[in-house]
C-alpha positions as CSV (number, residue, x, y, z in Angstrom):
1,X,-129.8,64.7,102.7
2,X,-129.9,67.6,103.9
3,X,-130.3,71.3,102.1
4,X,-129.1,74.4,103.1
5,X,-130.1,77.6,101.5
6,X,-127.3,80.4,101.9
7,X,-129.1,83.8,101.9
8,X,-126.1,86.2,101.4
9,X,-126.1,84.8,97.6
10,X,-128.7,85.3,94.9
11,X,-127.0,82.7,92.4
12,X,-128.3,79.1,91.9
13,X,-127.8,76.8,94.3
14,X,-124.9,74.2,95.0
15,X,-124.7,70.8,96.7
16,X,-121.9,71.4,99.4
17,X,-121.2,68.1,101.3
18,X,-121.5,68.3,105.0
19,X,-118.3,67.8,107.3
20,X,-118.0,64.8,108.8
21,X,-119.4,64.8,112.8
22,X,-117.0,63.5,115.5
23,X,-117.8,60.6,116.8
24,X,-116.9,62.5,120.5
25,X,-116.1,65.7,121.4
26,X,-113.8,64.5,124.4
27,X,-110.9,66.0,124.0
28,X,-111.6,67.9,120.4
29,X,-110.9,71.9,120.5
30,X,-114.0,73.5,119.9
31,X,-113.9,77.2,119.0
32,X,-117.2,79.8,120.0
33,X,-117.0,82.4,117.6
34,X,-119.0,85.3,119.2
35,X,-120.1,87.4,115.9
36,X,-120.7,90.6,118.3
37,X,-124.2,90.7,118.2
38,X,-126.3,91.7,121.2
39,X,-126.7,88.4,124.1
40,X,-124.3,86.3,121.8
41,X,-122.0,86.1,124.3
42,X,-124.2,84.4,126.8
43,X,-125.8,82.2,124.8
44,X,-121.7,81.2,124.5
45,X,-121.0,81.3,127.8
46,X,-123.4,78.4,128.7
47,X,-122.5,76.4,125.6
48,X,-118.9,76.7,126.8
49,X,-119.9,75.2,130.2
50,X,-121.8,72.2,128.6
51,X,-118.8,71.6,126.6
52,X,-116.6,71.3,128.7
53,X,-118.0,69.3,131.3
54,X,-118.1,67.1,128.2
55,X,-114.1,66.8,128.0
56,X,-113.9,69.8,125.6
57,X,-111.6,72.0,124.9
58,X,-112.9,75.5,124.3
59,X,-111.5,78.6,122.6
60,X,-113.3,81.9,122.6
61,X,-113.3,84.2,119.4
62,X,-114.9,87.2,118.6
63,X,-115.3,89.0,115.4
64,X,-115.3,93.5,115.3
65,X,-118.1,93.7,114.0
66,X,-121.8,91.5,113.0
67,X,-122.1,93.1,109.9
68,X,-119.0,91.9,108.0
69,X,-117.4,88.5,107.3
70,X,-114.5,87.4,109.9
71,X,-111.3,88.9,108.8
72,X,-109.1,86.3,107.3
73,X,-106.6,86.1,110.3
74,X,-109.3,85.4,112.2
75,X,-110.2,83.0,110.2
76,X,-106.9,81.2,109.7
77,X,-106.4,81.1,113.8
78,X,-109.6,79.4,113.7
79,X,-109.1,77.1,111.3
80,X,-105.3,76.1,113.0
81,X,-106.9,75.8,116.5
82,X,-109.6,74.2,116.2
83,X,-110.8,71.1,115.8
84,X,-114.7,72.3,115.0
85,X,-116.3,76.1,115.5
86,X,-119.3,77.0,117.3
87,X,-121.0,80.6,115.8
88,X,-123.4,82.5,117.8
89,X,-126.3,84.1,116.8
90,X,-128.2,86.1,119.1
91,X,-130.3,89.5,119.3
């Protein structure tokens, strides 16, 4: 099992069950959300190579600004594109 502690919430914790991993990513659209933080974007830029000399298919995304949640349409195109999401965090 594993636990994972969100830090952007003071309340009691709550068991969330994991998404299920692919068995592959051949062929799966994978999504690198870029979060606009300083180097993010090369840290993505070498994860995209990897995955795709892997057989996937990469989008790029990147939120206005590191200090806010992604706005919803942002979210949504994710969520209709993609088959799983990368987020970077960098500094």
């Amino acid at each position: 099992m594993t636990v994972v502690l969100d830090p952007t919430s003071g309340k009691v914790a709550q068991s969330i069950e994991t998404a299920p991993r692919p068995s592959s990513i051949d062929g799966l659209k994978i999504g690198l959300l870029d979060i606009s933080k300083p180097r993010g974007d090369k840290f993505l830029d070498r994860l995209e190579e990897r995955l795709t000399e892997r057989g996937a298919q990469v989008s790029r995304y990147v939120k206005p600004t590191f200090s806010k949640p992604a706005p919803v349409d942002l979210r949504h195109e994710i969520a209709t594109n993609c088959d799983a999401v990368i987020e970077a965090l960098a500094d």
